[in-house]
C-alpha positions as a LaTeX table, in Angstrom:
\begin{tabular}{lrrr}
\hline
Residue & $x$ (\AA) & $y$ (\AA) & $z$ (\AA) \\
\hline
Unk1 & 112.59 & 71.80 & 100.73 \\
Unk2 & 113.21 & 75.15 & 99.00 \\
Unk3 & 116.37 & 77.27 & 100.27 \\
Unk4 & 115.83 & 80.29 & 101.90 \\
Unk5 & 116.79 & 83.60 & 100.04 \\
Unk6 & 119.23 & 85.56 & 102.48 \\
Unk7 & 120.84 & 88.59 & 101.50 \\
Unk8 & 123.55 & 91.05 & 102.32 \\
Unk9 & 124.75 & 94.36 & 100.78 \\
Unk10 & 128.10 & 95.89 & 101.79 \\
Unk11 & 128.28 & 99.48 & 100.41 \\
Unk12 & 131.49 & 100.48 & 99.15 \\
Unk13 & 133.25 & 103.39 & 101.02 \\
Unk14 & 136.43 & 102.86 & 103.01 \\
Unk15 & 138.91 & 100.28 & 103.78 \\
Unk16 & 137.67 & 97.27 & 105.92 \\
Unk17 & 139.01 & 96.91 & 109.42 \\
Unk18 & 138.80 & 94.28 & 112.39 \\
Unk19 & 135.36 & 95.37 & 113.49 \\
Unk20 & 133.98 & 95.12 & 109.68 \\
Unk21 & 135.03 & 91.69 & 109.74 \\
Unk22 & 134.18 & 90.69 & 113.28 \\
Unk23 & 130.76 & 92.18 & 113.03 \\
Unk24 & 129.98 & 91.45 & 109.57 \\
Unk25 & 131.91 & 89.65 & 107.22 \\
Unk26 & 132.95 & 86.55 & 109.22 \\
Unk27 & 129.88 & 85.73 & 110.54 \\
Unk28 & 128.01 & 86.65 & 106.96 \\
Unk29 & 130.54 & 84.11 & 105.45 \\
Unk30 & 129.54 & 81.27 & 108.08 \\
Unk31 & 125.87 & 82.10 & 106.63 \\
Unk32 & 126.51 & 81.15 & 103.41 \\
Unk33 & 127.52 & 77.76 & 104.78 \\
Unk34 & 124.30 & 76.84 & 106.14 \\
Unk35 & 122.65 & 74.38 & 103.35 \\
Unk36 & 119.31 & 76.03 & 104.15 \\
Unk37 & 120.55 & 79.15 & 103.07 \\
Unk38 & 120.62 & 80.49 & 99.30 \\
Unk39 & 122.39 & 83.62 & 100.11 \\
Unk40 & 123.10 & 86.42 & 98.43 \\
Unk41 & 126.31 & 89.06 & 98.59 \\
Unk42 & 126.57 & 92.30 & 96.86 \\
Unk43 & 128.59 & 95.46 & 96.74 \\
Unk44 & 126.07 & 98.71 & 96.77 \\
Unk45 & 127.74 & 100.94 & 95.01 \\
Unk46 & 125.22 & 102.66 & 93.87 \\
Unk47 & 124.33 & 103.82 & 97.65 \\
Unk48 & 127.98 & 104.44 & 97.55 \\
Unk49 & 127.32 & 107.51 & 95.30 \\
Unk50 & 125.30 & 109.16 & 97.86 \\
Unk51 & 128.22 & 109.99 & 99.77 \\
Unk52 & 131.37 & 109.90 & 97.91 \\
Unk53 & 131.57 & 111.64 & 94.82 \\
Unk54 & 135.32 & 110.99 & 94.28 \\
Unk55 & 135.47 & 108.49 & 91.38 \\
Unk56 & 139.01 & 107.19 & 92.36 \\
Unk57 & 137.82 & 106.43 & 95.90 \\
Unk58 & 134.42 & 104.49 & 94.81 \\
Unk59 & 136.56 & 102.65 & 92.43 \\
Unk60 & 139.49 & 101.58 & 95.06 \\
Unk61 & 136.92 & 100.89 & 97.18 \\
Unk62 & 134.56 & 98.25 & 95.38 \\
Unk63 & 138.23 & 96.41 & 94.65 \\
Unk64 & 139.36 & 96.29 & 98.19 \\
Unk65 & 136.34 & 95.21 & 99.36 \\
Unk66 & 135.23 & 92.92 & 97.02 \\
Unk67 & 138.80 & 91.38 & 97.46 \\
Unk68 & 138.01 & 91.51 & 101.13 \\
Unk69 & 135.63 & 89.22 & 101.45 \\
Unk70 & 136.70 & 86.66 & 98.69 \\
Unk71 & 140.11 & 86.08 & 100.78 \\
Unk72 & 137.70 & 85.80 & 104.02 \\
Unk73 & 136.31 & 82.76 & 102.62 \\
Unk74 & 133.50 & 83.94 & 100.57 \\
Unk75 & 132.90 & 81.21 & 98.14 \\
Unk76 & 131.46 & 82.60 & 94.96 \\
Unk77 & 130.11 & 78.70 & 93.63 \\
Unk78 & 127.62 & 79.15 & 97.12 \\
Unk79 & 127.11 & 82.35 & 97.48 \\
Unk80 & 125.75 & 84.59 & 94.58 \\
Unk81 & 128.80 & 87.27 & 94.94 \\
Unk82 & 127.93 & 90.86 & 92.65 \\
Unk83 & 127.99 & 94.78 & 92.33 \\
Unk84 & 125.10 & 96.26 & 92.21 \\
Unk85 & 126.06 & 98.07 & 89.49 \\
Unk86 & 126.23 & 95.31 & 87.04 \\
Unk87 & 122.40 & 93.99 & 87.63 \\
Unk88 & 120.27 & 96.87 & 85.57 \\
Unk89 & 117.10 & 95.16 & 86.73 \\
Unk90 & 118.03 & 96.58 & 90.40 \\
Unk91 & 117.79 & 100.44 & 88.79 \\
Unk92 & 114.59 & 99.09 & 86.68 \\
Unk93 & 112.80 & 98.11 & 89.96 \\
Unk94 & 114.23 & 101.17 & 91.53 \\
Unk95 & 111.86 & 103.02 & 89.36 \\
Unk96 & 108.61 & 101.17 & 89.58 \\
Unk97 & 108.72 & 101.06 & 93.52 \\
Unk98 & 109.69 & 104.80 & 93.46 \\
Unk99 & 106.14 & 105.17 & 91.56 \\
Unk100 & 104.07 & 103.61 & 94.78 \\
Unk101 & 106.10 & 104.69 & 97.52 \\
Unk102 & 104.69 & 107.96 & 99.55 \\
Unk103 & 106.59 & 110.93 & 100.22 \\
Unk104 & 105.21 & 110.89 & 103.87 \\
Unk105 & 107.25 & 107.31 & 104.28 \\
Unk106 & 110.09 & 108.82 & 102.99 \\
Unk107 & 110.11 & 112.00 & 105.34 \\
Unk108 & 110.17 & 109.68 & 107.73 \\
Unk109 & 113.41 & 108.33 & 107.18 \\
Unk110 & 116.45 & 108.38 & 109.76 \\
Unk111 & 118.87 & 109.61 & 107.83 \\
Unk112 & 116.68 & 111.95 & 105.82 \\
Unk113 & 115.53 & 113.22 & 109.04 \\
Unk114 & 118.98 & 113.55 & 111.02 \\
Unk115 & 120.00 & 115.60 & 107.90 \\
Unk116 & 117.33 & 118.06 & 108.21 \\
Unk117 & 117.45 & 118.07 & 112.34 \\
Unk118 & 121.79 & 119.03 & 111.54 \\
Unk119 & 120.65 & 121.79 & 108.39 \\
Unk120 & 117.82 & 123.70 & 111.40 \\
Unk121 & 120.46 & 123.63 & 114.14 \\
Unk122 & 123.03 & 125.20 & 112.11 \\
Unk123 & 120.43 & 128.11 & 110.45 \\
Unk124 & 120.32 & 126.23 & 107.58 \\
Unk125 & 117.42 & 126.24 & 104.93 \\
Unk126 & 115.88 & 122.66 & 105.78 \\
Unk127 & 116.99 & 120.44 & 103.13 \\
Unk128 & 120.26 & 121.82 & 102.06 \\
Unk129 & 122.62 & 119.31 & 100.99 \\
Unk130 & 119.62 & 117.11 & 100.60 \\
Unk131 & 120.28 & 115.08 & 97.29 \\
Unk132 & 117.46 & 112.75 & 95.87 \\
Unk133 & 120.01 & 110.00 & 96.48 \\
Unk134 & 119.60 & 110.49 & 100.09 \\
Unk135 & 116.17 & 111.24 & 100.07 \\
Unk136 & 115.52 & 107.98 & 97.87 \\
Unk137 & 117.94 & 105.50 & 99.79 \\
Unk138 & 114.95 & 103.17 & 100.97 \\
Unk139 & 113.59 & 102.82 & 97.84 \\
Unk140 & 116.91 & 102.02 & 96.10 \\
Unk141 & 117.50 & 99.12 & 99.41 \\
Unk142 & 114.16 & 97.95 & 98.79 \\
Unk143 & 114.59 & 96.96 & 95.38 \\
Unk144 & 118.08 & 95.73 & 96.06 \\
Unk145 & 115.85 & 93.22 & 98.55 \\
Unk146 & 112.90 & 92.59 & 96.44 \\
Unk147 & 114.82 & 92.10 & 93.09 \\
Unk148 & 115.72 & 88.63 & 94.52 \\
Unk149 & 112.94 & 87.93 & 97.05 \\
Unk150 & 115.41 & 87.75 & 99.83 \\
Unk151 & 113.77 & 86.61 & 102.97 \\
Unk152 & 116.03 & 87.00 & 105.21 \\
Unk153 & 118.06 & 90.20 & 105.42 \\
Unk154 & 120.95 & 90.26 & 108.05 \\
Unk155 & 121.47 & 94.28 & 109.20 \\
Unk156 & 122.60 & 96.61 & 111.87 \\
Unk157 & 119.98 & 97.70 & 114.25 \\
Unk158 & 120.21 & 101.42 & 112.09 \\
Unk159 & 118.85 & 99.32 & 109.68 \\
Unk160 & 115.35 & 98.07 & 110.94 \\
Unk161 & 114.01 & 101.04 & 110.07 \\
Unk162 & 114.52 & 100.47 & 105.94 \\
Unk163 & 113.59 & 96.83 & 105.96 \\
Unk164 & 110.48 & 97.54 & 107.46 \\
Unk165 & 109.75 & 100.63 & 104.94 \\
Unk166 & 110.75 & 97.95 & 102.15 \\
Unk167 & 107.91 & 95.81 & 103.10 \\
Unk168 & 105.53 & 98.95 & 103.40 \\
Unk169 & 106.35 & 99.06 & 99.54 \\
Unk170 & 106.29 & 95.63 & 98.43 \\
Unk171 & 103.10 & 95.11 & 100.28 \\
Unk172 & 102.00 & 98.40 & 98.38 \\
Unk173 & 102.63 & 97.42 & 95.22 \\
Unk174 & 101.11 & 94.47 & 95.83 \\
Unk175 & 98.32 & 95.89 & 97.02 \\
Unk176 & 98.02 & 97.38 & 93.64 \\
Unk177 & 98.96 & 95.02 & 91.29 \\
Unk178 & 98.50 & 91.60 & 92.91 \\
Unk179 & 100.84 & 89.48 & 95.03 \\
Unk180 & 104.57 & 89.55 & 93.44 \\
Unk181 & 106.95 & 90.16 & 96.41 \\
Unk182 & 107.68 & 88.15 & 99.19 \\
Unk183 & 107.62 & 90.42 & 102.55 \\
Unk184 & 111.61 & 90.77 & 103.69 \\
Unk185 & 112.17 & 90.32 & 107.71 \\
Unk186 & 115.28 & 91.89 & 109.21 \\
Unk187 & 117.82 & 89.89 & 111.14 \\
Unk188 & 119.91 & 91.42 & 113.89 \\
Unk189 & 122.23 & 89.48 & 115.27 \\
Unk190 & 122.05 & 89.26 & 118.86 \\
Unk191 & 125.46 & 88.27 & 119.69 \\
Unk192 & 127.40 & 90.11 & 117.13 \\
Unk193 & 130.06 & 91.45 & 118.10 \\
Unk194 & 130.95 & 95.36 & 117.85 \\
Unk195 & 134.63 & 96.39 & 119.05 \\
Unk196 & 135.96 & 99.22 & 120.24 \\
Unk197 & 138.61 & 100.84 & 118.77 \\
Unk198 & 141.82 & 101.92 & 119.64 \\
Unk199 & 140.69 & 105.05 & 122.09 \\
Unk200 & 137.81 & 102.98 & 123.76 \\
Unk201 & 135.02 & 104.10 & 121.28 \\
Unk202 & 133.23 & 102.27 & 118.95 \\
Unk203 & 135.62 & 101.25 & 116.15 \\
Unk204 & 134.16 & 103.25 & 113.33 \\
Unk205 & 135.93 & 104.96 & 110.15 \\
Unk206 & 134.40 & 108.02 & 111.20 \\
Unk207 & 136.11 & 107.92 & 114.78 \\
Unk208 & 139.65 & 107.67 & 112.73 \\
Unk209 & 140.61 & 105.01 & 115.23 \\
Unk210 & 139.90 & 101.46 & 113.70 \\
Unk211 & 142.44 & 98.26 & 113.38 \\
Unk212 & 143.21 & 97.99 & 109.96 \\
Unk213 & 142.14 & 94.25 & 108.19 \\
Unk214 & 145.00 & 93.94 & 106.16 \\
Unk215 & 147.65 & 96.54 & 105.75 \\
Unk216 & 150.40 & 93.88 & 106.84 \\
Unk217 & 152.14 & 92.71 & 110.54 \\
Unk218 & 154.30 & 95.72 & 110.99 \\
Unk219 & 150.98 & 97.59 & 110.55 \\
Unk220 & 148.91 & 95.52 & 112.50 \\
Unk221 & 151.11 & 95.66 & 115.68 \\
Unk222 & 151.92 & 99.40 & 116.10 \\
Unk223 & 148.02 & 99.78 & 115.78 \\
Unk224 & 147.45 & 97.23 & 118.13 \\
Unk225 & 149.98 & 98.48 & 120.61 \\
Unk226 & 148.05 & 102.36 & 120.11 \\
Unk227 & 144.93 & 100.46 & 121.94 \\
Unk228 & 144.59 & 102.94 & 125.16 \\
Unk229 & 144.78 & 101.12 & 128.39 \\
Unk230 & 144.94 & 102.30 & 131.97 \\
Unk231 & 147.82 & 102.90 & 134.36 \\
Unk232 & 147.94 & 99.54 & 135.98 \\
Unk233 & 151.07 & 97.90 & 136.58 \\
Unk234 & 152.11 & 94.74 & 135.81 \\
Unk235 & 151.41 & 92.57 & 138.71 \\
Unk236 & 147.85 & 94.07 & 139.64 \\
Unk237 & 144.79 & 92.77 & 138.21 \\
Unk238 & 142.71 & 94.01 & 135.52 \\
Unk239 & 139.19 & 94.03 & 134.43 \\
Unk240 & 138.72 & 91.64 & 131.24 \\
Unk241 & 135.18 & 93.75 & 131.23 \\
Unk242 & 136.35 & 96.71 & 131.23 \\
Unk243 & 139.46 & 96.30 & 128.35 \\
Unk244 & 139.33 & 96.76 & 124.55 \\
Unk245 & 142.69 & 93.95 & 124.42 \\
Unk246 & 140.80 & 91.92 & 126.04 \\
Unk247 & 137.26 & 92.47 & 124.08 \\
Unk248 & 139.11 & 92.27 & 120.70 \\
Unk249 & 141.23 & 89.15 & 122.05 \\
Unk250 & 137.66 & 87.27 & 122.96 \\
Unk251 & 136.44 & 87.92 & 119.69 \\
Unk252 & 139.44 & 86.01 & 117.81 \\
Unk253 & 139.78 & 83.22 & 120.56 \\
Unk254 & 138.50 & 80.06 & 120.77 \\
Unk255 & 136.57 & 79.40 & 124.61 \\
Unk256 & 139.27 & 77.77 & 126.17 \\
Unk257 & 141.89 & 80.62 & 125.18 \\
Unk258 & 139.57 & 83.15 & 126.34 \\
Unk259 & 139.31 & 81.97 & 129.71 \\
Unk260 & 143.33 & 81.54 & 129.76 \\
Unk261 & 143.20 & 85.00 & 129.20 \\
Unk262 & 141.11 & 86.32 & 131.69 \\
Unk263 & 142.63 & 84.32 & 134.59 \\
Unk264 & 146.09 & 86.34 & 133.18 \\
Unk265 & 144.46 & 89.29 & 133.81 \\
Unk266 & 143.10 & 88.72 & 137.19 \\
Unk267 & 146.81 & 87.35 & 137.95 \\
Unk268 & 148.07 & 91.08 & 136.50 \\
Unk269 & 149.35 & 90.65 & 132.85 \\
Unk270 & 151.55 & 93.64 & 131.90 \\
Unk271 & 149.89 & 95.83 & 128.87 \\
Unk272 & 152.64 & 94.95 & 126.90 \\
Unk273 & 152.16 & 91.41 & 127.10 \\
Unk274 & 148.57 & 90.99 & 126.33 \\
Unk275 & 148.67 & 93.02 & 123.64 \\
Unk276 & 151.94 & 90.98 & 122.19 \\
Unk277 & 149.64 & 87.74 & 122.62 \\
Unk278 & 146.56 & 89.86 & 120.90 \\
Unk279 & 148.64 & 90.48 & 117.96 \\
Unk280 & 150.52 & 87.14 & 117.81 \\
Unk281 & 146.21 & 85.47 & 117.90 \\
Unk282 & 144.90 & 88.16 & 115.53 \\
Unk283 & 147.58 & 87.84 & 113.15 \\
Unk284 & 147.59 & 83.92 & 112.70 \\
Unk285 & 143.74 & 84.24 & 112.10 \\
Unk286 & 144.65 & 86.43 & 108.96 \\
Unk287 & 147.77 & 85.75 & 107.60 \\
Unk288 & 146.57 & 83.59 & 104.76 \\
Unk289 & 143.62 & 85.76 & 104.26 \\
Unk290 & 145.75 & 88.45 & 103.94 \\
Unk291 & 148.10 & 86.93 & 101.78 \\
Unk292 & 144.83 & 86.05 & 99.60 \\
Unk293 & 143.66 & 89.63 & 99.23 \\
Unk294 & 147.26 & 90.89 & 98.17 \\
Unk295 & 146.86 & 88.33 & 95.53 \\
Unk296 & 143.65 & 89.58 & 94.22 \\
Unk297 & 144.75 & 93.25 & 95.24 \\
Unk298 & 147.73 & 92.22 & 92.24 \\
Unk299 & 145.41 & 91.09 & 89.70 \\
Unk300 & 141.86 & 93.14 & 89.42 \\
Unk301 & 140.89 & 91.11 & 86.54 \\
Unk302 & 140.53 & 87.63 & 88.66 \\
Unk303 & 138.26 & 89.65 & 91.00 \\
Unk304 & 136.63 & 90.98 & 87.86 \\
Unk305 & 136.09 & 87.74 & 86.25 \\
Unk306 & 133.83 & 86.52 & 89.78 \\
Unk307 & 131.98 & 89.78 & 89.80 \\
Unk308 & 130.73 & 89.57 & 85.92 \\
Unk309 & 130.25 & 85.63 & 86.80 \\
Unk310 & 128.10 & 86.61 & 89.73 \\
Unk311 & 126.24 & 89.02 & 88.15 \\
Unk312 & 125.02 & 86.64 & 85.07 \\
Unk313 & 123.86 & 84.11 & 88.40 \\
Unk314 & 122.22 & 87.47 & 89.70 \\
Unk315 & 120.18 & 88.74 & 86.81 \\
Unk316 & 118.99 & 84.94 & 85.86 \\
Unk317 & 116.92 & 85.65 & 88.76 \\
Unk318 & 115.68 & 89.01 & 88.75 \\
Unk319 & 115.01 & 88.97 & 85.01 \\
Unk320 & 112.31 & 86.55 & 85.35 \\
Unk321 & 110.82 & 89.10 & 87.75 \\
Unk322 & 111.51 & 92.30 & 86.17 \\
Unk323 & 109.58 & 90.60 & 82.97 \\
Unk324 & 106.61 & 89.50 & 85.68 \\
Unk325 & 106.22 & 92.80 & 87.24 \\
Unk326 & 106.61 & 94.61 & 83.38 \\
Unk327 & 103.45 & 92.73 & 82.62 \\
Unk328 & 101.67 & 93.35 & 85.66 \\
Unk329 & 101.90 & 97.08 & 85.55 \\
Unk330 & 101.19 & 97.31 & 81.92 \\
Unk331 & 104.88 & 97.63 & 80.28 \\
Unk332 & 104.20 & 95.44 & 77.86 \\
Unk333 & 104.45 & 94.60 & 73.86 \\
Unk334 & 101.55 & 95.22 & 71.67 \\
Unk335 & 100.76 & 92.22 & 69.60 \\
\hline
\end{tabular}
């Protein structure tokens, strides 16, 4: 039985933290375990560019996180582990689904839209600030999808949206020049987890108050000790429900430690405590991982090495493709 394609793109902008890896990378990495799965992992940084135009930060930022997920357990001999960057078929396919794809499906795009809504609210002409890059993001996702066939394409539920314009364009194109692409389907985890962060709000960069993945224990604790709480006293019961300590605790414990810890709070666990016990449980899930990505923080040319390894894996595939669809659209050699 043939393995199913699955893929995954993590764009490149920030520094990973707790919710990242609750919500994404751990459960991406038990994906790639599954023997029916031929997954796929990739760093977009060329959707990075959209947003960050600082060199220095897109740079740091494919490291960390490409050193992020190989010391959570990524294994590069499963998975198929690249930048998008380093596959030129990607930017090739870019093009010829950018030749079939509407403007009206574009103008329908969240982000394009929220971008335009912001620009009219503040007096703005329409699209300023609009780049091509934003305008274009869909397309670019689509061929990071269709380069490989991927089947299966885990995402936030902001995502739906572009998976579903991706197989308006695949089934487009082949529409026009016979069947090629295999229509993508978007998977949303159900019971993914998405923390808060420290002031009760979604843990998001953006927010300014997320748990950092790996800046070390001192680090760890005096963020997790930040986590606002209410004024209950030691001694009077507390609402597991109603806690980020306890939310963030559940998603590192095992069953039988979670229900430990909720009968501690009904029997009135100081703040102190159950935060001391988060801490002590979140910290012996990532010690070694952490120690892993310092390793691979020390020596960019290991990381490197797996990247340009994964990308010859990567464009095996696609170039048989690329040369397909070439032919089928008339790109090709005179004899």
């Amino acid at each position: 039985m043939s393995k199913e394609i699955v893929l995954t793109g993590i764009t490149t902008t920030g520094t990973p933290h707790l919710g990242n890896y609750v919500g994404a990378i751990r459960p991406a990495i038990e994906a790639s375990r599954i023997d029916s799965n031929d997954t796929y992992f990739f760093l977009a940084d060329f959707h990075a560019l959209i947003k960050c135009h600082d060199p220095a930060r897109v740079q740091q930022s494919r490291l960390e996180i490409a050193a992020t997920w190989l010391a959570c357990g990524l294994d590069p001999d499963i998975a198929t582990f690249y930048r998008q960057s380093d596959i030129p078929e990607i930017a090739e396919l870019n093009w010829l689904l950018t030749c079939v794809t509407g403007k009206g499906l574009m103008n329908r795009a969240h982000a394009y839209k929220a971008a335009v809504d912001e620009n009219i609210s503040s007096n703005q002409d329409a699209d300023f600030g609009v780049t091509m890059g934003l305008f274009c993001y869909p397309v670019l996702m689509s061929a990071d999808i269709l380069a490989f066939n991927a089947k299966k394409v885990p995402v936030g539920r902001d995502q739906i949206q572009h998976i579903e314009m991706a197989r308006d364009i695949a089934g487009r194109f082949n529409h026009i020049f016979g069947e090629h692409f295999v229509l993508p389907e978007a998977v949303v985890g159900e019971d993914t987890a998405l923390l808060k962060g420290l002031d009760g709000r979604k843990m998001s960069k953006s927010y300014n108050n997320t748990i950092p993945l790996f800046e070390g224990e001192k680090k760890l604790k005096k963020a997790i000790n930040k986590i606002v709480t209410n004024l209950l006293e030691p001694g009077e019961p507390k609402d597991p429900e109603d806690s980020t300590v306890f939310e963030i605790y559940q998603a590192f414990a095992t069953p039988e430690q979670t229900e430990e810890m909720r009968q501690k709070f009904a029997d009135g666990i100081a703040w102190g405590q159950a935060k001391k016990e988060l801490f002590e449980l979140v910290n012996g899930e990532l010690a070694e991982a952490r120690e892993k990505y310092n390793e691979l923080m020390a020596n960019p040319a290991k990381v490197e090495e797996i990247l340009q390894a994964g990308a010859l894996k990567a464009r095996a595939r696609a170039q048989g493709l690329l040369k397909e669809l070439r032919e089928s659209v008339g790109l090709v050699n005179f004899k």
